[in-house]
N, C-alpha and C positions, 0 to 999 in steps of 0.2 A: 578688627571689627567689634562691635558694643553692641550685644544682644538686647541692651536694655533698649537700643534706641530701631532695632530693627520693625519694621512695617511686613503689610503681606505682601506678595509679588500678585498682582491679577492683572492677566489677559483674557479677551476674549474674541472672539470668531464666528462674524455675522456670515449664516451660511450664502452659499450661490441660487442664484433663483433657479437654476435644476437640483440643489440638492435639496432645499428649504425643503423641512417637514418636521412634523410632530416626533424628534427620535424619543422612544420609549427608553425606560431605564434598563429590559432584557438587550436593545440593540447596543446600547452603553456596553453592558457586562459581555456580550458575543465580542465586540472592538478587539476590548481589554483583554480578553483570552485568549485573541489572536495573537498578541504582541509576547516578542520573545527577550526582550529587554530587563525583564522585572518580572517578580512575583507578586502579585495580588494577597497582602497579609489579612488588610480588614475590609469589609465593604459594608456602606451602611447606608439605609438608606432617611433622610430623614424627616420628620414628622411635618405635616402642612403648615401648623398652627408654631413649627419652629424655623421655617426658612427666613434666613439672612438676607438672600437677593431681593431686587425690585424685580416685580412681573414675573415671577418663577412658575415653569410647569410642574419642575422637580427638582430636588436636591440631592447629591449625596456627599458625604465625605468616603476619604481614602488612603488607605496606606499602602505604598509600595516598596520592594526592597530590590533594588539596584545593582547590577556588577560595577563593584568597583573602577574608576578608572584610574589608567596607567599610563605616567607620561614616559617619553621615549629617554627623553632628552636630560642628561643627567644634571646640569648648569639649569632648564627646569624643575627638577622634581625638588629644588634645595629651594626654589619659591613657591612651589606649590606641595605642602606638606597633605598629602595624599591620611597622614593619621590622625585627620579633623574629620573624616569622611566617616561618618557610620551606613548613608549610603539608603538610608531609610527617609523616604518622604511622603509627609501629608496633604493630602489636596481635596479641595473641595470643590466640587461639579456642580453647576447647575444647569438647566436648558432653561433662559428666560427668552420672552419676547422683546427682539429684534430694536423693534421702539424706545425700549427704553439704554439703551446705546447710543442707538444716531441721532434720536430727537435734538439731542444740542452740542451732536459730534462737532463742529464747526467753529462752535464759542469754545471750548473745553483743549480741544486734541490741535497736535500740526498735524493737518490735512494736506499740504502742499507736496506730499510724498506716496498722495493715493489719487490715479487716477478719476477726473469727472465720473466717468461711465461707471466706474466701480463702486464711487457711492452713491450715482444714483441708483445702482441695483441692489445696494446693503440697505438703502430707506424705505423699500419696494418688498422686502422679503419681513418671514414675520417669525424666525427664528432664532437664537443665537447661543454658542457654547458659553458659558462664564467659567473659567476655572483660577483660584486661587491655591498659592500655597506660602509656609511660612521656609525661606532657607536655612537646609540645615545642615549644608556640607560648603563645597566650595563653592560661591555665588553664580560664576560662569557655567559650571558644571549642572544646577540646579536649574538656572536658566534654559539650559540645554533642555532637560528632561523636562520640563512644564510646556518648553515652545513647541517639543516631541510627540507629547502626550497629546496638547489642544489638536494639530496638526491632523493626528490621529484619529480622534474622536469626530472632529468637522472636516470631511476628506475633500468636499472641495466649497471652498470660502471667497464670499464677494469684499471683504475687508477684514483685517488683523488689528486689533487693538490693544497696544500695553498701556493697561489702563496707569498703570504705576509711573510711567516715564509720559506719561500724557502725548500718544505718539499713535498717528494710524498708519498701517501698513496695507500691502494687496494683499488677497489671497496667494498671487502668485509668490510672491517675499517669504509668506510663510510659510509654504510648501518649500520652496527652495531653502533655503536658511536652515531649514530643522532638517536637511541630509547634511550638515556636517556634524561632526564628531563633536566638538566646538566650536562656536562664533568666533571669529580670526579677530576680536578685537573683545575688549572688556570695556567699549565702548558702546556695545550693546545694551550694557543692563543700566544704559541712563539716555538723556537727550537731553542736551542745553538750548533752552530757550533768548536770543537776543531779542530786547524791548529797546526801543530809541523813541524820544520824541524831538518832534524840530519845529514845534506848532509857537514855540518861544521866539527862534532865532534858527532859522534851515543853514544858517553858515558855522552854527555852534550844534549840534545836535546829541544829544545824553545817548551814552548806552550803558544798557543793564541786562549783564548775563546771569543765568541761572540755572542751574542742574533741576530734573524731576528724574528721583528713581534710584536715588542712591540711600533712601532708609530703607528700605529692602533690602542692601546688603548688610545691614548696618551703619551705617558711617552717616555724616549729616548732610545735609544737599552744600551746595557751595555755589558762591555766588560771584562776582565783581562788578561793584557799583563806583558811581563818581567819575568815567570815563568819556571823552571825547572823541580820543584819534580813531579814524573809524580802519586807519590802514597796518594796526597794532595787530598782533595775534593774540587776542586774547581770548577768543574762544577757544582754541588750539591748549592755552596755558591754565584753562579752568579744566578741561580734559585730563592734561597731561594730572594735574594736581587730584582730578577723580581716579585717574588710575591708581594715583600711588595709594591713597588712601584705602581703596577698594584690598591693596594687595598687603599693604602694611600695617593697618590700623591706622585711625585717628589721632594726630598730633596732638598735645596739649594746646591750649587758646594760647594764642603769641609764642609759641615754636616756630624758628625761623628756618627755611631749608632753601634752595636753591632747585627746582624747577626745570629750570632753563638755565644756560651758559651765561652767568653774570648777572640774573633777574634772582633778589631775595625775597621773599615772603612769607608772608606766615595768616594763620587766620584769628580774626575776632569775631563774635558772637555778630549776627548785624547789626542790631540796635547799637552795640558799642562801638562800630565800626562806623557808622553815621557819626555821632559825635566824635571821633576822633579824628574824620577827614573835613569836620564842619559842611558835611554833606546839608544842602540848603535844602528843606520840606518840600518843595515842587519839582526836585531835581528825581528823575526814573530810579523806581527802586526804595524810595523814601517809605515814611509811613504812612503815604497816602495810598501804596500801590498795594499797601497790607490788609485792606480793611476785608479782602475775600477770606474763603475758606482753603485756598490752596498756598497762596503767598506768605501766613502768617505762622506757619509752621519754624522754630528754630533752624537757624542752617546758620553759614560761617561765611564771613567775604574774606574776599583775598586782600590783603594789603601789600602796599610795597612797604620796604624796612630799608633803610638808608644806613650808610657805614657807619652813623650814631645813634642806631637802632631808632630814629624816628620814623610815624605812621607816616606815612604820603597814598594816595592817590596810584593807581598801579602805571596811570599815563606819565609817572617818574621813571619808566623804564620803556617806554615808550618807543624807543630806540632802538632797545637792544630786541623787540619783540616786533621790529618792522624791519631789521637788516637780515635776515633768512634767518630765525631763532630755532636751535639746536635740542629741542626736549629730549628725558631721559625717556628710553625704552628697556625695559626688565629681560631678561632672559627669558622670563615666562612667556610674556609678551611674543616677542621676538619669535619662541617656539608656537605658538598658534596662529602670526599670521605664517610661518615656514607651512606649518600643518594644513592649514587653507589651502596655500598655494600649488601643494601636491596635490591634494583631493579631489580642485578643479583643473590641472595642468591639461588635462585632455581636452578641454575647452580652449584651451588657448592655442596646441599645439595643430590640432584640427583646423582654427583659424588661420593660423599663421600658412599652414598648407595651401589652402585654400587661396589664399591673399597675395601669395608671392606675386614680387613685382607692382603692387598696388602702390604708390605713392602718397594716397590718400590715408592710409590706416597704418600705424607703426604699433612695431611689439617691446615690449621691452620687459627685462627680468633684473629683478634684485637680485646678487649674489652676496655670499660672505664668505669674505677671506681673513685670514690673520698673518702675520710675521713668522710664522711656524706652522707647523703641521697641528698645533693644539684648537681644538672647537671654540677656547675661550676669545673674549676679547676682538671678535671679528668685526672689522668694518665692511660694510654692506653699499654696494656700489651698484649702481644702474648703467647698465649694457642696452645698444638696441639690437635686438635678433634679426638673424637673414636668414637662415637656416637652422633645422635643428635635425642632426641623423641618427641613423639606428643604434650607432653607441651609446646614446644618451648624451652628447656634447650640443652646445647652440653655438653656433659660430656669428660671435656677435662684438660688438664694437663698443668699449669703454665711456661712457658719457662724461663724469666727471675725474679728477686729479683725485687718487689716492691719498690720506693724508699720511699714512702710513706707509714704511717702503715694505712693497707688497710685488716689486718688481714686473710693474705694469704701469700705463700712464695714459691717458684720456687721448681716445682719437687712437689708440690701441686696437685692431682688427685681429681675433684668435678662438680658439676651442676653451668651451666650460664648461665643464659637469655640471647637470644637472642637478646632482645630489650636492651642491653647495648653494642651490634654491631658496631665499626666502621670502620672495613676493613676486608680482608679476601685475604687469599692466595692457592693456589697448589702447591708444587712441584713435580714435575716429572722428572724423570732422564735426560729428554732430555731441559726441560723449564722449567721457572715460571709464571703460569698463575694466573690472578687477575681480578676484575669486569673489567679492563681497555681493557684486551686482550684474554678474555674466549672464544672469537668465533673462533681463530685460532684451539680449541682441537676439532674443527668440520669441519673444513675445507678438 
């Protein structure tokens, strides 16, 4: 990560119209005293004639100092270097009015993820928490502590907004999300926007992916312009490509790596990435789509890189990112959605009880196995569950063919420990629920 290129992180939390009120800055500091998480190093409160927000009642900044955290999992702790952590974070508080949030929530944010009724009740109240901070440990981990803290402060919220990844959530989301340990995915601390236009030609239609929220961890936002095939995975491969970044640092400009199983690429500055794909000026993503204040910010497009290291267009791989494409997952990874999937397992197994015999909803769990009795190297396979009993086993039935001999084979019916868990799904006729979104089947 490149501190030089890093932004703030700010969310904020328009409250519910039973909570909405005037919080004082003594109700602030009672919150914060309650919480056993962190120590309170400095508190400040700061002067009218210096607030930063729009609409502010109050300001304050903040430092907090942290317990350390500790991964389990030894194949994580080798990606997640735990002595970057000092463990100390600044944030700054505000209570502004509500208004200046949602007035142009709708042009600004994806709303498609927050119920009607919910913002009509967030444009209704006349409240709202602002808190920023700048990261200064691991990005996930910090993430964690500010979604904790807001969560906190506004106990119950008519909408969630990361203002940073341009992204509104429910109250409910937020409540729910800040009880894990960590977010089961590092997919959190960003959101990819797709733009298409078809207003040309609806049988040729442009797409243009973009990341918001990844200069907050440092890294630069990432983009994939010049693209047609609409049945490509390439939101899937701008992701995958945010991950690594997020975990390894930023590549040099024209670094070429490999992604995906067979897919090469590498990134260029966008400006230089037009010109080298002869991206045409009316085409999505151009410099016409730059002239705001959020678009025109430095970030990188993905290119494809051909076996004679020519640019192309990423619809050169087009193929190989539409026959089921295979991205890399990290151990880290791996170990936080494993960590999710324990955390909410009572959710699932509760269901499953309850369900037996339902034809209409199935359960189903990732496992991971290896060639040997060693943690590394495990391939993770989908079983559907029938049972799960007091031992801790699911007696459940193999979905796909092992590629590995792991001396088991699809259409397989037997007992599995639970403690080789690392994810878990629902389907139901109407959803797919997962440790990420299980609180919606309660809503």
């Amino acid at each position: 990560m490149n501190d030089n290129l890093k932004m703030e992180s700010s969310m904020a939390a328009v409250f519910s119209k039973e909570y909405d009120h005037n919080m004082s800055i003594e109700e602030l500091k009672e919150i914060l005293n309650e919480s056993d998480e962190f120590i309170i190093l400095e508190f400040k409160e700061i002067e009218k004639n210096k607030y930063v927000r729009e609409k502010s009642k109050w300001e304050v900044s903040l430092k907090l100092q942290y317990l350390p955290m500790v991964m389990e999992n030894e194949n994580a702790k080798d990606e997640y270097d735990n002595s970057k952590n000092n463990d100390e974070l600044n944030f700054y508080i505000a209570l502004v009015e509500a208004s200046s949030l949602t007035e142009n929530l709708p042009e600004i944010f994806s709303v498609n993820t927050v119920r009607e009724s919910d913002y009509i009740e967030a444009t209704k109240c006349k409240y709202a928490i602002h808190i920023s901070t700048v990261f200064n440990n691991f990005p996930l981990t910090d993430y964690q502590r500010q979604l904790k803290l807001l969560n906190n402060i506004a106990a119950e919220t008519s909408i969630f907004l990361d203002i940073s990844s341009f992204t509104a959530r429910s109250g409910e989301w937020l409540k729910y999300t800040s009880t894990f340990s960590l977010p089961p995915s590092l997919d959190y601390l960003y959101t990819i926007h797709a733009i298409y236009d078809d207003d040309k030609n609806p049988e040729k239609i442009e797409y243009w992916f973009h990341t918001h929220g990844l200069y907050r961890v440092g890294c630069i936002e990432l983009e994939i312009i010049g693209v047609e095939d609409s049945n490509a995975a390439y939101g899937e491969l701008l992701s995958a490509c945010a991950r690594l970044f997020i975990q390894n640092g930023v590549p040099k400009s024209g670094f070429v790596f490999n992604p995906a199983y067979k897919v090469n690429v590498c990134w260029l500055p966008w400006d230089m990435a037009l010109k080298e794909l002869n991206i045409d000026k009316d085409f999505s993503g151009s410099f016409k789509d730059r002239e705001d204040n959020i678009h025109n910010n430095p970030s990188g497009a993905l290119v494809a890189v051909d076996k004679n290291g020519n640019y192309k267009t990423l619809d050169y791989f087009k193929k190989e990112l539409s026959d089921n494409p295979v991205f890399m997952l990290s151990s880290f990874e791996t170990e936080i959605m494993k960590q999710a999937a324990f955390e909410k397992i009572e959710y699932f197994i509760n269901l499953l009880n309850k369900n037996k015999g339902d034809d209409k909803i199935s359960f189903l769990v990732k496992m991971g196995y290896g060639e040997n009795n060693s943690n590394k190297d495990l391939e993770h396979l989908w079983f559907e569950v029938h049972s799960f009993n007091e031992d801790g086993f699911f007696d459940a039935t193999l979905l796909n063919e092992p590629y590995k001999n792991l001396g088991m084979h699809e259409g397989e019916r037997g007992l599995h420990n639970i403690e080789n868990l690392t994810d878990w799904q629902i389907y139901t006729e109407e959803a797919i629920f997962n440790p990420k979104n299980i609180y919606l089947l309660f809503l």
